[in-house]
N, C-alpha and C positions, 0 to 999 in steps of 0.2 A: 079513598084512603088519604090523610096528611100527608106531606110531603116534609121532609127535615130539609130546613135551610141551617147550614152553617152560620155558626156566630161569628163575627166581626172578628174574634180573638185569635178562634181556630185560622180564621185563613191569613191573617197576622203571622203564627205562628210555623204557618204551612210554610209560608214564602220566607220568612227567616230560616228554615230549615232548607229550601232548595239553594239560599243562597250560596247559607255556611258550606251543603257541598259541591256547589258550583267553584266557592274560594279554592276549598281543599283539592279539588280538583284540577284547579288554575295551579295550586300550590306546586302539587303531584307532577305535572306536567312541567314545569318551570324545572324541580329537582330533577327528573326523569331528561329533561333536554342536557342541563348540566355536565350530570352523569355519563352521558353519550359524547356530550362535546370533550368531556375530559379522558373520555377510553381515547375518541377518536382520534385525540392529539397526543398520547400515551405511544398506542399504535403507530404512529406516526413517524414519531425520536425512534422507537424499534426500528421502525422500516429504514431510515437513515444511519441508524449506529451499521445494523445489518449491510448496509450498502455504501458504509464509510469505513469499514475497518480500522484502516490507515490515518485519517484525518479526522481530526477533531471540529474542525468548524462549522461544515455544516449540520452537525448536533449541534453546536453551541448555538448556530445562528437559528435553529428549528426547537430549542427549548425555550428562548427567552420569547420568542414570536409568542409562540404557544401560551406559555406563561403571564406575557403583558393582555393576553388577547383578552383568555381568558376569566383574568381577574379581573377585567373594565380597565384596566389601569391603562395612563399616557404616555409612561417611559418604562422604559426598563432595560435594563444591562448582566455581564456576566463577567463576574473577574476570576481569575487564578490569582491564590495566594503566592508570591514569592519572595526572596529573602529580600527584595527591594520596596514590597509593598504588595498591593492587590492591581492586575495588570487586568487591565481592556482587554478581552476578545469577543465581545460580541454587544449590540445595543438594539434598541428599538425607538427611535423617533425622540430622541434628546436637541432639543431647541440650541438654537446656533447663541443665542442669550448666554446660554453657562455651559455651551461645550469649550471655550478656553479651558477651563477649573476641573467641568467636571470627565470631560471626555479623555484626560491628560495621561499619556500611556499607561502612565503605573500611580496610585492611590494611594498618598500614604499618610498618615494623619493621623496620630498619637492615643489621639481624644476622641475623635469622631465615631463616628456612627459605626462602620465598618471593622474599627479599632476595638470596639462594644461586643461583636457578634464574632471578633475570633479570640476574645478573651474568656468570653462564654461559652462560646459551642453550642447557641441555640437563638433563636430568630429575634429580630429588633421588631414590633408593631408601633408606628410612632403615626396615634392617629391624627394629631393636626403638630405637623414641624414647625408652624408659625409659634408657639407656645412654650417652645423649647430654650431656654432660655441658654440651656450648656451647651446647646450645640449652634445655636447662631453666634456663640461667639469665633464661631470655625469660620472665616470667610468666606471658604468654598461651600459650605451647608448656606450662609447666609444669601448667597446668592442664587442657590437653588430657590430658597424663597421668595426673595426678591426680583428675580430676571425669568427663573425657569418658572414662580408662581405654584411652586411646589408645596401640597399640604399635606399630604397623606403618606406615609413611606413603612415599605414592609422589606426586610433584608434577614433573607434564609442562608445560612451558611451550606458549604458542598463538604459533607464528612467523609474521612477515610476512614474505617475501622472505627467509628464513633470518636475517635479520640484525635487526628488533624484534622483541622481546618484547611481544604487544597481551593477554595477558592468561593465565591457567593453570588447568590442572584439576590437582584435590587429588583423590584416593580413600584411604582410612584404613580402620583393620582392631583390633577392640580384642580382638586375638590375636598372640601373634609369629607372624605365617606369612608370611614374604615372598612379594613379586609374582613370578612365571614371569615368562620371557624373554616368552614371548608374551605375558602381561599387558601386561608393560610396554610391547612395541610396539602393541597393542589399544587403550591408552589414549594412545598420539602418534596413532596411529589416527583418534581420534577428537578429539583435541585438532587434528590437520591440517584435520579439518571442522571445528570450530567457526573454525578461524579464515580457512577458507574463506565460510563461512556471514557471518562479522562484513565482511568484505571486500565480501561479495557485497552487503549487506545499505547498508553502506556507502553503493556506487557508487551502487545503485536508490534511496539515499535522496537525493543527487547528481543522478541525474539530474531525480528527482521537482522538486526543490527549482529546476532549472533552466528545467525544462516549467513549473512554477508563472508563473514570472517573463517565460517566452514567451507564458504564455497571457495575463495580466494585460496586458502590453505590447499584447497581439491586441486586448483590449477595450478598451481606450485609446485603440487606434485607428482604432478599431469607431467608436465614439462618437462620437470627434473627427469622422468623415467624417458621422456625422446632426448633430452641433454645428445646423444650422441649422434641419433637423428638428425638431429639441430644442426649440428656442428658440422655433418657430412652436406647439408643443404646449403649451411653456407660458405663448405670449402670450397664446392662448385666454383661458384662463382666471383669469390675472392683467386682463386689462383687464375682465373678468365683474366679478371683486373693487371692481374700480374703477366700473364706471359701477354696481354696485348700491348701492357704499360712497354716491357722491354720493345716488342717491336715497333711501338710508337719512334724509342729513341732512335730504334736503327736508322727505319724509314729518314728520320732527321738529321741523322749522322753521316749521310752520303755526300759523296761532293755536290751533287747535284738531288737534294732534297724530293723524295717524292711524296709531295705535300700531299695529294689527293688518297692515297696508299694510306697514310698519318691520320687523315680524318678519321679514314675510316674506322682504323682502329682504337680510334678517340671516343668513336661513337657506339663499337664493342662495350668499349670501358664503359660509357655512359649506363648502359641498356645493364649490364654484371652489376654494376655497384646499384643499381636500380632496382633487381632482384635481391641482392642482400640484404637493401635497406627496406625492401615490403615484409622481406620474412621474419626480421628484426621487428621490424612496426606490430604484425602481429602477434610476434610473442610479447612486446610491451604490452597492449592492450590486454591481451593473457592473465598477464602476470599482475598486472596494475590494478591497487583496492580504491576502486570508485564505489560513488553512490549508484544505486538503482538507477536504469535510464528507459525509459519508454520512446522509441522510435518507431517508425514503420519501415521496415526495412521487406526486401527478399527475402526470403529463407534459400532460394537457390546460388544467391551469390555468398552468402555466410557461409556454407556450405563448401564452394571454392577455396573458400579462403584457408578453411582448415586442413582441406587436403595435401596440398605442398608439405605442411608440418608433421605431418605423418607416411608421407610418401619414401622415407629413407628406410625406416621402424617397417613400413611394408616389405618393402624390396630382402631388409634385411633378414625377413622370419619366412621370403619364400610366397608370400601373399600377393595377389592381384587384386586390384581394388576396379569395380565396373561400379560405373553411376548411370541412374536412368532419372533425371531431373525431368520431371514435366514440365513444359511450356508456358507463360503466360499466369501463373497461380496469382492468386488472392496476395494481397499485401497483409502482413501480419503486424499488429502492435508489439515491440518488447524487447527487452535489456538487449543488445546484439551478442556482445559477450557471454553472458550468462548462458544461450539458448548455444551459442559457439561454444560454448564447455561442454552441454550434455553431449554435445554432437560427437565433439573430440571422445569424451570419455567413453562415449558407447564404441567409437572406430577402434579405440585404442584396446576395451575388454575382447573386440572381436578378433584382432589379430593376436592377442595376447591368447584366444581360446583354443587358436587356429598351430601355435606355435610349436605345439609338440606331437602335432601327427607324426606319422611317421608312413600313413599312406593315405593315399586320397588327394585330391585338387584342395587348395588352398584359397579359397575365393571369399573376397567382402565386396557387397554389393548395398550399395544407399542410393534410397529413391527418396523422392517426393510423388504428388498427386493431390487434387483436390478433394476433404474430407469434408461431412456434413454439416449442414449451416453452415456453406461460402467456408470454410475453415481447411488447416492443409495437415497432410499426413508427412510423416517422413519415418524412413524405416531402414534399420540397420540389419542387413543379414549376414551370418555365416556360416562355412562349413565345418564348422570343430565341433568337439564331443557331442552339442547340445545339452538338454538339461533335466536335471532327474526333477521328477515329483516337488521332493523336498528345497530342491533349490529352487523350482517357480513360486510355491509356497512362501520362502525366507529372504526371498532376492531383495527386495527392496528395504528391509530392516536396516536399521542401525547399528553397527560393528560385528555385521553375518556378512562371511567373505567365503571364499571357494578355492584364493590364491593364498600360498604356504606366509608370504609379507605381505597380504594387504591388510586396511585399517576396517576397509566393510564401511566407508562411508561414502563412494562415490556414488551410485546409485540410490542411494538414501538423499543425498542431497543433489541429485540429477531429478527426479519425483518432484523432489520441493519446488524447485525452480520449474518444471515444469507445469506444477498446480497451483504455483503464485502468476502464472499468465492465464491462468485460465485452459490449460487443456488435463491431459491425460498421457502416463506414460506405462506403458506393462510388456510384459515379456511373453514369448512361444517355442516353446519347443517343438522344431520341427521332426519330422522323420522321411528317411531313417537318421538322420545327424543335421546337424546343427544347430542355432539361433536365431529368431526374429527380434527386435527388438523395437520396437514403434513408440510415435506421441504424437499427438496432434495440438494443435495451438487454432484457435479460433480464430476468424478474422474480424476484426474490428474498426 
């Protein structure tokens, strides 16, 4: 039987055919890598806005990375708009040539390029800047081209509600090769997060700054209600001052001086005024509107600290206060003060719960102990009414209160502060009477 050979053309034809989809396929694969490099780094600004709430930088410093990486580009940067100009916070690899000019806090240039894209409200493509004849007459442009060797430049503004301009990313190229369509939507891309991120970053800083001022107001009027507490803890020890200060002079007013008798009572005085001025000290720090502070502190000596300030407001409603502080705990990261309010606040609801028995023991009890993952428990107990259904349910709400004058917001913002360190705080009704009241804080 003949055999069919292929003609010359056909297999011409064959191999052109497996090339085109070997290209397409190269093509496929190049798009398909892209793709994945662009979620990855997507996911990634998420994973940082997620684990920066607070702080805007390192988003700024993980978009423009991303951004320059990206696109092939050599530089690239991220400015905020402000009423001074467009302000540096963040770069990627800008040559010491034109960082004088171009790295110079705040950006501000009438004409220039940046000046372009917030008059517009939408991206500069400027594929060869050597060409530009309006903008090298900007010296700072011109030296980009001259020093930094800069040819290529793509500048995406960051929108708010489509309609401000809050700041831009720059990416540059010291080659002519202009940005892809998809570059260029890759870098709004991610110019939409960053100005996601400055938004977001905004509000939490908004809200922080409003919690500050709830909580301060809380201890204000924390204090105000021991005022008489207060007063009695530091008559103590001011009238000490006083009846030692007279026998000081006695001592000194004898014919025969007895100096050693004098010290001593000098040294009364020392140790009374020493005690007034700690309980003074921490009702300043109390009372006083600071920023947030992250320390590592004890929870078992903050805990000292508060009890003196309540020790009168005890005595006086009839209540004993037992402490069973564990030994040795974890050190915890966090405001000292703030974590010294919840503490107060909750002592103060307990003997405030405790106040109108009329039979039964009168007891507050606050412990510590070590809680899960290395982290520390502390728990306020007492013996008063305890708590219905409805009030475990509404306890922690926002102006839901159980006292005839309260505002219903110390435990709402006891929670807060509680969940801005990272723990947990909740309530128990015990039986047959009284309160638990617990949180824990992690250790870190």
């Amino acid at each position: 039987m003949k055999q069919l050979r292929p003609n010359k053309k056909s297999i011409q034809g064959s191999k052109g055919h497996r090339s085109r989809v070997l290209a397409r396929a190269e093509l496929l694969q190049k798009e398909l890598t892209e793709v994945v490099s662009h979620r990855t780094a997507i996911s990634e600004v998420l994973r940082v806005i997620a684990s920066s709430p607070h702080d805007w930088q390192p988003i700024f410093d993980t978009i423009i990375q991303s951004a320059t990486r990206l696109c092939h580009a050599t530089y690239g940067n991220l400015r905020l708009a402000e009423a001074q100009g467009f302000r540096l916070v963040a770069e990627v690899s800008y040559p010491s040539s034109v960082a004088e000019r171009w790295r110079q806090p705040t950006f501000n240039i009438p004409h220039g390029p940046l000046a372009y894209v917030a008059a517009r409200k939408s991206p500069l493509h400027i594929p060869d800047l050597a060409v530009e004849r309006d903008y090298l007459k900007i010296p700072a442009v011109a030296d980009l081209v001259k020093l930094g060797r800069i040819r290529t430049m793509l500048i995406v503004p960051m929108l708010m509600s489509k309609a401000t301009v809050i700041g831009a990313i720059t990416v540059s190229k010291t080659r002519v090769q202009p940005f892809t369509e998809k570059e260029i939507e890759m870098v709004a891309d991610f110019a939409a997060q960053a100005s996601i991120a400055l938004e977001t970053t905004r509000r939490e800083r908004q809200y922080r700054e409003v919690q500050m001022h709830l909580a301060h107001a809380n201890r204000v009027a924390t204090i105000g209600q021991l005022s008489a507490s207060i007063a009695h803890e530091l008559k103590q020890p001011l009238s000490a001052v006083v009846t030692n200060g007279g026998a000081t002079l006695r001592w000194l007013a004898k014919n025969q001086p007895e100096i050693e008798e004098a010290k001593q009572a000098v040294k009364r005085i020392i140790k009374d005024a020493n005690r007034a001025s700690e309980v003074l000290s921490r009702i300043h720090r109390l009372v006083k509107k600071e920023r947030l502070r992250t320390d590592t502190l004890n929870v078992n000596d903050a805990i000292l600290e508060v009890i003196p300030l309540i020790h009168s407001e005890a005595v006086k409603n009839g209540v004993t206060i037992q402490r069973q502080l564990t030994d040795r705990l974890p050190s915890i990261q966090g405001d000292r003060i703030q974590l010294q309010q919840v503490i107060l606040n909750l002592m103060v609801n307990a003997i405030q719960a405790m106040s109108g028995l009329t039979k039964g023991i009168r007891e507050l009890h606050i412990g510590t102990e070590s809680a899960e993952e290395d982290g520390v428990r502390i728990g306020v107990r007492d013996t008063g009414p305890g708590l219905s259904a409805e009030n475990l349910q509404r306890l922690f709400e926002p102006f839901y209160t159980t006292k005839p004058n309260g505002m219903g917001m110390g435990l709402s913002i006891c929670r807060s502060i509680i969940e801005d360190h990272g723990g947990r705080l909740w309530a128990t009704g015990l039986h047959p009477h009284g309160a638990l009241f617990q949180f824990t804080i992690p250790a870190r």
